[in-house]
Biotite code that builds the C-alpha atoms (Angstrom):
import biotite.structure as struc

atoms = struc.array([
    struc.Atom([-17.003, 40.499, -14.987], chain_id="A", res_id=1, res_name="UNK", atom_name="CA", element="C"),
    struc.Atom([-17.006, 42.556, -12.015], chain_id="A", res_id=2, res_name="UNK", atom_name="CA", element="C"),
    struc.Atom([-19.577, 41.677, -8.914], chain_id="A", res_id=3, res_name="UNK", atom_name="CA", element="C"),
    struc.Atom([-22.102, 43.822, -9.834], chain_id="A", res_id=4, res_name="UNK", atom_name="CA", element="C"),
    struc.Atom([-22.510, 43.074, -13.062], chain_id="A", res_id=5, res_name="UNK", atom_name="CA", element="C"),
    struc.Atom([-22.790, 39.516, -12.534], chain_id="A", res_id=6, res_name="UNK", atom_name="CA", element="C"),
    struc.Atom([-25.009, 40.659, -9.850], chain_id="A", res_id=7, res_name="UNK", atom_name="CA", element="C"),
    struc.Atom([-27.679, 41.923, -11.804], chain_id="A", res_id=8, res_name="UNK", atom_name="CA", element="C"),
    struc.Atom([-27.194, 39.596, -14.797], chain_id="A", res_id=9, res_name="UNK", atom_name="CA", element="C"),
    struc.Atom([-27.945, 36.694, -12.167], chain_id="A", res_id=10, res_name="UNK", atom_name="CA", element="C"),
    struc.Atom([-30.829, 38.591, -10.989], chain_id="A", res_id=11, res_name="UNK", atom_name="CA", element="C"),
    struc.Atom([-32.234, 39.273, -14.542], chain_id="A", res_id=12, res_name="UNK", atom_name="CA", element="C"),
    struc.Atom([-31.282, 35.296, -15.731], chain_id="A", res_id=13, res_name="UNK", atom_name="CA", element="C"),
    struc.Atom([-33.105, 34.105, -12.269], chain_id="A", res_id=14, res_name="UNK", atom_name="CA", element="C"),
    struc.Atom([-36.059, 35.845, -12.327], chain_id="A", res_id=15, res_name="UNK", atom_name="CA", element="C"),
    struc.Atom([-36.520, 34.826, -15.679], chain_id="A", res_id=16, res_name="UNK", atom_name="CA", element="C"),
    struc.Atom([-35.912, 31.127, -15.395], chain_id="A", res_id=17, res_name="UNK", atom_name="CA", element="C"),
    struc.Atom([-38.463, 31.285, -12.392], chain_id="A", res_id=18, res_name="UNK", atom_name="CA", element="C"),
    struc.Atom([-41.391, 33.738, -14.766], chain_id="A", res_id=19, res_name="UNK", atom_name="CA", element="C"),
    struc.Atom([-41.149, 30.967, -17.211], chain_id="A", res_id=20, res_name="UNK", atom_name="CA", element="C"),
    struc.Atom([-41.188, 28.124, -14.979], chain_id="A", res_id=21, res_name="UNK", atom_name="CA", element="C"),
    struc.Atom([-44.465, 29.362, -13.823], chain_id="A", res_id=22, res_name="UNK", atom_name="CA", element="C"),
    struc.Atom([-46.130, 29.844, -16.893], chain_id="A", res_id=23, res_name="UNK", atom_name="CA", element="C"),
    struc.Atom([-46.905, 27.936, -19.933], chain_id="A", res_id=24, res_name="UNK", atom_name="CA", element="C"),
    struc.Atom([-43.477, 29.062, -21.814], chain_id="A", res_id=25, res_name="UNK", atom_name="CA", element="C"),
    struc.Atom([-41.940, 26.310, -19.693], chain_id="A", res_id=26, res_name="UNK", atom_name="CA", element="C"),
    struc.Atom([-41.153, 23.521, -21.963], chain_id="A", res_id=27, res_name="UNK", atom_name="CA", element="C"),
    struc.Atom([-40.751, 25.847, -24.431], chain_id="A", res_id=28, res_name="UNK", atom_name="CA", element="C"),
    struc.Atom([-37.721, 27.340, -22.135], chain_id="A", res_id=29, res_name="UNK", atom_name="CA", element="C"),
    struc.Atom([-36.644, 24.674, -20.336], chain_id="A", res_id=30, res_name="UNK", atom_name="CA", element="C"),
    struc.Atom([-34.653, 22.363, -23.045], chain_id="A", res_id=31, res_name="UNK", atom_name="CA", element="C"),
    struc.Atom([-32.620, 25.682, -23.334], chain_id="A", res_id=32, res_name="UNK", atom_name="CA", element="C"),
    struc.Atom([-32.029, 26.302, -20.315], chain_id="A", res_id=33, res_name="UNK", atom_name="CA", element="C"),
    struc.Atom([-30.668, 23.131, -19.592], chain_id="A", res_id=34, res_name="UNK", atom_name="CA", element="C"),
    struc.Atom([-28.280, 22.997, -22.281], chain_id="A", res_id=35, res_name="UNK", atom_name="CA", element="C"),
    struc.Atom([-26.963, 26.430, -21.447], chain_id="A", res_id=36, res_name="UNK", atom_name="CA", element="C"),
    struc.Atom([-26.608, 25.243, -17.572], chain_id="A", res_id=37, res_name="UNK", atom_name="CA", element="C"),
    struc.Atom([-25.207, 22.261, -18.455], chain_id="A", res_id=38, res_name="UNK", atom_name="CA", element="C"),
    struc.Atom([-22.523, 22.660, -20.704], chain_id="A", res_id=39, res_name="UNK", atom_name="CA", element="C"),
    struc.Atom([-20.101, 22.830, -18.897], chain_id="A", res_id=40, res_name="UNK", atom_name="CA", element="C"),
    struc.Atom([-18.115, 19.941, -17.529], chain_id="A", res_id=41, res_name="UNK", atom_name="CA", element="C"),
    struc.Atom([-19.173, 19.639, -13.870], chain_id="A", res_id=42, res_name="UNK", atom_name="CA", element="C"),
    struc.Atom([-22.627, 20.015, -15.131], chain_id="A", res_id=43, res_name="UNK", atom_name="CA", element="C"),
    struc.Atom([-24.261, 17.473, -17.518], chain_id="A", res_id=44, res_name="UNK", atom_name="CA", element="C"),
    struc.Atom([-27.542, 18.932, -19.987], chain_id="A", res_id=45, res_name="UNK", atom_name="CA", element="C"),
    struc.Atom([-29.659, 15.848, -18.292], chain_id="A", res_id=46, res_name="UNK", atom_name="CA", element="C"),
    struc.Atom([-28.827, 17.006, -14.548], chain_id="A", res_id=47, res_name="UNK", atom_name="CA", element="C"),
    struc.Atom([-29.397, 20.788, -15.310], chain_id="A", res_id=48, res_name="UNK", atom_name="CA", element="C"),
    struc.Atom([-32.516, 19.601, -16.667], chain_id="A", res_id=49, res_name="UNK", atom_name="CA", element="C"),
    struc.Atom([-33.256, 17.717, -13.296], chain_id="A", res_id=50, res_name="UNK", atom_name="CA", element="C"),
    struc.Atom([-32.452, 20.613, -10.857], chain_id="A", res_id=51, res_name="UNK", atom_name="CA", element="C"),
    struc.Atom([-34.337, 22.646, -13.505], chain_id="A", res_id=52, res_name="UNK", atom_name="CA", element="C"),
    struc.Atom([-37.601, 20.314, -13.097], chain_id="A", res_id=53, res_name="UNK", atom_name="CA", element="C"),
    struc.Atom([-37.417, 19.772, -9.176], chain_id="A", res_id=54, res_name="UNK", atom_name="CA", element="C"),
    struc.Atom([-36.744, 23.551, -9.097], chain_id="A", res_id=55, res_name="UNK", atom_name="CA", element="C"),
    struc.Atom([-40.122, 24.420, -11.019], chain_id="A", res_id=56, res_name="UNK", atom_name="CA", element="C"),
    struc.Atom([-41.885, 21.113, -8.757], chain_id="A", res_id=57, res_name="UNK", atom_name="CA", element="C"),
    struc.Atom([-41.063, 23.178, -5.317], chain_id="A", res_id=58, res_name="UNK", atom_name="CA", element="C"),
    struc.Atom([-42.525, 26.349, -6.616], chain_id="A", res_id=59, res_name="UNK", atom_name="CA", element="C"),
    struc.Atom([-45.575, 25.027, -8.046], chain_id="A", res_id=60, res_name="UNK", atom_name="CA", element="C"),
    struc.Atom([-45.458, 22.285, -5.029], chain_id="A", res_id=61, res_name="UNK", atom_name="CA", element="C"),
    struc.Atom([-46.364, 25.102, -2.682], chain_id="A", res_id=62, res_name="UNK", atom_name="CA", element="C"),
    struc.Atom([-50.548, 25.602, -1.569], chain_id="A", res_id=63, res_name="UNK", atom_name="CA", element="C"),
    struc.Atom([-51.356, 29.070, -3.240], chain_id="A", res_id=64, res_name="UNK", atom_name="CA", element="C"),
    struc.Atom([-51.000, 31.194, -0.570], chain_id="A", res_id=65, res_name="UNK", atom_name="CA", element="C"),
    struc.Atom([-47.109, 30.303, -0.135], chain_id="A", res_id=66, res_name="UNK", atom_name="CA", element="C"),
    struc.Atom([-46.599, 30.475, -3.978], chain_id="A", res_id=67, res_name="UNK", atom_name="CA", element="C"),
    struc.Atom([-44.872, 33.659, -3.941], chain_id="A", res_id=68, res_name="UNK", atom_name="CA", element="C"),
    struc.Atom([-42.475, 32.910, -1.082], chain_id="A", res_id=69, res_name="UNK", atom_name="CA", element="C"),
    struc.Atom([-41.811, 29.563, -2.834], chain_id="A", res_id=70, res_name="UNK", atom_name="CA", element="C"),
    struc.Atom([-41.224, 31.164, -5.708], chain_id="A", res_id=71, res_name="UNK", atom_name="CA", element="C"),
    struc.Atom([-38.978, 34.083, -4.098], chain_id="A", res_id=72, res_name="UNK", atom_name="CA", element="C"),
    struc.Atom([-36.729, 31.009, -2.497], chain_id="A", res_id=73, res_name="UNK", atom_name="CA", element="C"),
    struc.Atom([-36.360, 29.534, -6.161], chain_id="A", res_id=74, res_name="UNK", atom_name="CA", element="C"),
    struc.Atom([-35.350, 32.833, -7.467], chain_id="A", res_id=75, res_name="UNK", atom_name="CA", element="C"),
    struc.Atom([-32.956, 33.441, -4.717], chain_id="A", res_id=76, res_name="UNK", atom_name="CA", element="C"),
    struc.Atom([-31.282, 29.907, -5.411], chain_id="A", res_id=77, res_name="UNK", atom_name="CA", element="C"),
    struc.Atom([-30.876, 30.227, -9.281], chain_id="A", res_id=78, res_name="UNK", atom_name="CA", element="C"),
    struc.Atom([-29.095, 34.037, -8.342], chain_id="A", res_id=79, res_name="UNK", atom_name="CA", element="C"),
    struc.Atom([-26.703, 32.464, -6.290], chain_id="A", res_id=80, res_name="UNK", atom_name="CA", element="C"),
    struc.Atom([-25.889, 29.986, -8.656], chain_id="A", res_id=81, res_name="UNK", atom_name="CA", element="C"),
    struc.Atom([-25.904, 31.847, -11.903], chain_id="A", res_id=82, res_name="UNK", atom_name="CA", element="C"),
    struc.Atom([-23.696, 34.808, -9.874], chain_id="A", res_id=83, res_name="UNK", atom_name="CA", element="C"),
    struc.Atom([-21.375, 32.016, -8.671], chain_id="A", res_id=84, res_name="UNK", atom_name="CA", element="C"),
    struc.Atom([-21.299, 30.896, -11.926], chain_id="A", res_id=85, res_name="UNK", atom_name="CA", element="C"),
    struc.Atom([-20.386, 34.228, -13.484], chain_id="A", res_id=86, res_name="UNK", atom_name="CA", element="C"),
    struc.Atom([-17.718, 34.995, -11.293], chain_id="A", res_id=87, res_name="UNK", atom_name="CA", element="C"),
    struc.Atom([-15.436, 32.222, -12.248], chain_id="A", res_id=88, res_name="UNK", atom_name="CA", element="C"),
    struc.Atom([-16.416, 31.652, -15.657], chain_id="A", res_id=89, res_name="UNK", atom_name="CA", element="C"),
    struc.Atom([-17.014, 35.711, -16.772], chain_id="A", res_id=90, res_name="UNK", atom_name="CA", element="C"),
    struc.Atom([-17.423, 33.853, -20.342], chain_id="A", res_id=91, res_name="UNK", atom_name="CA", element="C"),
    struc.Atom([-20.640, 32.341, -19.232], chain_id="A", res_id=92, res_name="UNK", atom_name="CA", element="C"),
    struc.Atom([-22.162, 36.011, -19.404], chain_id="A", res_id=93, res_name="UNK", atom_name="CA", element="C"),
    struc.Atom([-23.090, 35.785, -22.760], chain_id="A", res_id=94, res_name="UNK", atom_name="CA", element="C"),
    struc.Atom([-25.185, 31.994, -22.437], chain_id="A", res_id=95, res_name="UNK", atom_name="CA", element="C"),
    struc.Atom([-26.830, 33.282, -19.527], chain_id="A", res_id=96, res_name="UNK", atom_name="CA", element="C"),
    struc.Atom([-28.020, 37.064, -21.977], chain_id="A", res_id=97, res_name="UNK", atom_name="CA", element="C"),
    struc.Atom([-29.155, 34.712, -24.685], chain_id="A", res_id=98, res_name="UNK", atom_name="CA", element="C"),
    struc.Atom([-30.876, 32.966, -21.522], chain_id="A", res_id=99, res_name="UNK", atom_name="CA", element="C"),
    struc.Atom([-32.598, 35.765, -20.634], chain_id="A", res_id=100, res_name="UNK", atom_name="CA", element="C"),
    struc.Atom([-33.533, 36.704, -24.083], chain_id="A", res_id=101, res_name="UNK", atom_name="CA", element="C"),
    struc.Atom([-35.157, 33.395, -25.012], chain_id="A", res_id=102, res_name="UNK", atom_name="CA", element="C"),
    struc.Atom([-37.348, 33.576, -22.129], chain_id="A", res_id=103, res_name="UNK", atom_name="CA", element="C"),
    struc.Atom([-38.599, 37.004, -23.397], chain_id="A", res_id=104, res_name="UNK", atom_name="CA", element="C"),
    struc.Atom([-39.196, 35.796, -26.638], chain_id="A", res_id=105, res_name="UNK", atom_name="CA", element="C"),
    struc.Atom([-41.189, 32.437, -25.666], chain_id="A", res_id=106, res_name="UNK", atom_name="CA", element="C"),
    struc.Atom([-43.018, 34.743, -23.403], chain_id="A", res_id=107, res_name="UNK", atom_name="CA", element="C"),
    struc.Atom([-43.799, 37.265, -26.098], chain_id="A", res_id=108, res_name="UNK", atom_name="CA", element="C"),
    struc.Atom([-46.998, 35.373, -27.373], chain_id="A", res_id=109, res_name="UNK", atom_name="CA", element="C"),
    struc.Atom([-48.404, 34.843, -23.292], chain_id="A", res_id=110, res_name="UNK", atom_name="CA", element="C"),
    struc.Atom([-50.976, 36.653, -22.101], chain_id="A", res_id=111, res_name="UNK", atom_name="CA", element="C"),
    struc.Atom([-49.490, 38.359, -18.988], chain_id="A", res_id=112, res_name="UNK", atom_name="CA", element="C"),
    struc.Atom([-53.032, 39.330, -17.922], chain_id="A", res_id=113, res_name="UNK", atom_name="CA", element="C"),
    struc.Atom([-54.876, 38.438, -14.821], chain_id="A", res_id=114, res_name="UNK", atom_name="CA", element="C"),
    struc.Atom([-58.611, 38.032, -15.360], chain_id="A", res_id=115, res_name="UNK", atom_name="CA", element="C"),
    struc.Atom([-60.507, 39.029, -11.702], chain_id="A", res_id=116, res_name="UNK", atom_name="CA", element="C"),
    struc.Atom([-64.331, 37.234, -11.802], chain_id="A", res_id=117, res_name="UNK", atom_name="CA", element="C"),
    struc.Atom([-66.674, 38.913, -8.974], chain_id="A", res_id=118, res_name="UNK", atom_name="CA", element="C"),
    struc.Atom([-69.806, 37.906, -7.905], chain_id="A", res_id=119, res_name="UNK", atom_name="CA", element="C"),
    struc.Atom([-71.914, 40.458, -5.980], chain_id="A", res_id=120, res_name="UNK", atom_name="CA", element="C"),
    struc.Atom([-75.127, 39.792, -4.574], chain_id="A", res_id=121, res_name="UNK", atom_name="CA", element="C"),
    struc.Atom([-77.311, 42.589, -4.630], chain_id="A", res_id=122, res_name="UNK", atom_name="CA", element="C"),
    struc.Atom([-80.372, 43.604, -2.469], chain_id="A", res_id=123, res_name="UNK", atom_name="CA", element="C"),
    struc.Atom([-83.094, 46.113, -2.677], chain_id="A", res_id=124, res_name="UNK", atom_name="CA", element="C"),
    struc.Atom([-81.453, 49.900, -3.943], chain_id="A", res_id=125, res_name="UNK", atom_name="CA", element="C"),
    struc.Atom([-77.899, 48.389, -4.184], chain_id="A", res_id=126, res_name="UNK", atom_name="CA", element="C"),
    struc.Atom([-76.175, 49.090, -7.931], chain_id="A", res_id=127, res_name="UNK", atom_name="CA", element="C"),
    struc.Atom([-73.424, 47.647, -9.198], chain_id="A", res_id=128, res_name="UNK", atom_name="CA", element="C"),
    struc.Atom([-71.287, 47.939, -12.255], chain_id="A", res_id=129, res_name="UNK", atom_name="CA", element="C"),
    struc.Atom([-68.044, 47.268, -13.889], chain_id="A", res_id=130, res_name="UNK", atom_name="CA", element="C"),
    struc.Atom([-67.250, 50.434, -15.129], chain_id="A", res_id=131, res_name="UNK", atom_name="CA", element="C"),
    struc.Atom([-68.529, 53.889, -14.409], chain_id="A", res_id=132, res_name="UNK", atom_name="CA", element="C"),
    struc.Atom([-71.638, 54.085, -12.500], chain_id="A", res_id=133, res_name="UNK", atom_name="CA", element="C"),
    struc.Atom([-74.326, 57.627, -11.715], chain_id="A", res_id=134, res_name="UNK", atom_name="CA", element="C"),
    struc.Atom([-76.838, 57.034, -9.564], chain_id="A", res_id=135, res_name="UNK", atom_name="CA", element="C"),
    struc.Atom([-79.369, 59.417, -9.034], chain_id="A", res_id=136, res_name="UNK", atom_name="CA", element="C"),
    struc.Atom([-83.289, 59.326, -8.081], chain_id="A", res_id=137, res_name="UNK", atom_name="CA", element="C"),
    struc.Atom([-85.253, 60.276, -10.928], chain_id="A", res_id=138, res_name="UNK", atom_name="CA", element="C"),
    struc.Atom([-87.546, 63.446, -9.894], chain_id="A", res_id=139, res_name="UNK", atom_name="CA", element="C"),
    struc.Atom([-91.201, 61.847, -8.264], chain_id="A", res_id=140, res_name="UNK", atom_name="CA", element="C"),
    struc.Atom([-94.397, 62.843, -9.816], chain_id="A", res_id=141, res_name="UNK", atom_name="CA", element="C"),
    struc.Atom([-96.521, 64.297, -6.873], chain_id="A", res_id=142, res_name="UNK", atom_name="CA", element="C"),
])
């Protein structure tokens, strides 16, 4: 597998492993994840499963305004070592696409959404809506 394959395979695998470790899909993921990572023999399924746990911890360790940057570190550590990975075993491409695919399906049933409550406080003439809004004076009697 050439560099930039493995490249963006790593990329696609890591950002993955980090969507679903950040969302509800997580258990259903992880136990896959592990065994995939940890087949091999310098790897055991119960120590992929570790790194795979205090991976998830640090991301969702972080207050909620460093979430993203926490998260952007864990995705930057699972590229480098799925690419690393890749390189010397180019075998270990196809684990790491059914990797990616069984993350899309568990996900396939979340609800990507984000739901935005407001609360305005409104004085005297002030309008507010969700949707469209006309506001107009009504003509005055005389």
């Amino acid at each position: 597998m050439d560099d930039l394959s493995a490249a963006g395979l790593a990329a696609a695998a890591s950002a993955a492993l980090i969507q679903a470790m950040a969302s509800d899909v997580w258990l259903n993921v992880k136990e896959h994840a592990a065994r995939i990572l940890g087949r091999d023999g310098t790897e055991s399924v119960a120590r992929a499963d570790r790194v795979l746990e205090d991976s998830r911890e640090r991301m969702l360790a972080a207050s909620p305004d460093r979430r993203d940057t926490a998260s952007a570190l864990e995705a930057a550590r699972w590229e480098g070592r799925l690419q690393a990975r890749l390189e010397e075993d180019p075998g270990f491409a196809v684990a790491v696409r059914d990797l990616v695919a069984a993350v899309r399906a568990a996900g396939g049933g979340v609800d990507l959404s984000t739901a935005v409550q407001q609360n305005v406080t409104a004085g005297r003439d002030s309008y507010t809506a969700g949707r469209d809004l006309t506001v107009g004076r009504p003509d005055r009697a005389p």
